[in-house]
C-alpha positions in Angstrom: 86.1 79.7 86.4 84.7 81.7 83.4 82.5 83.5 86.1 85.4 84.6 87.8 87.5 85.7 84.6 84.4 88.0 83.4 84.4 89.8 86.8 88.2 90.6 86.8 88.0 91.7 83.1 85.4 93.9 84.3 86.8 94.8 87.6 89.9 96.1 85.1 87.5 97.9 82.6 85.3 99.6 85.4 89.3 101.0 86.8 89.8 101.8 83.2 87.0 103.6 82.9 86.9 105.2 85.8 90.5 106.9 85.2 89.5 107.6 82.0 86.9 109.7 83.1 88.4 111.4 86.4 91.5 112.0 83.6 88.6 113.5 80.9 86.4 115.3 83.8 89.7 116.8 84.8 91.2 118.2 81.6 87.3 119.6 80.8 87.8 121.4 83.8 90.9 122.4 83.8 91.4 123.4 79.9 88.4 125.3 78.6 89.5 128.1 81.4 90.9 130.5 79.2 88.9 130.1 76.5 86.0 130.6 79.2 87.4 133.4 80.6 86.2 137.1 78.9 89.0 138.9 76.8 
């Protein structure tokens, strides 16, 4: 039972984490443009 609870808390944190950083890779991309770009 425990077993199962640890993988579905992890399941949810591994989801977390993975929208955190498609959110985070996203912004980094998508942000630093114009302060990338030349004047």
């Amino acid at each position: 039972m425990k077993s199962i609870d640890l993988n579905s808390d992890l399941g949810e944190r591994f989801g977390a984490w993975r929208r955190w950083m498609f959110v985070n890779s996203h912004a980094s991309k998508t942000v630093p443009t114009e302060l990338e770009t030349p004047a």
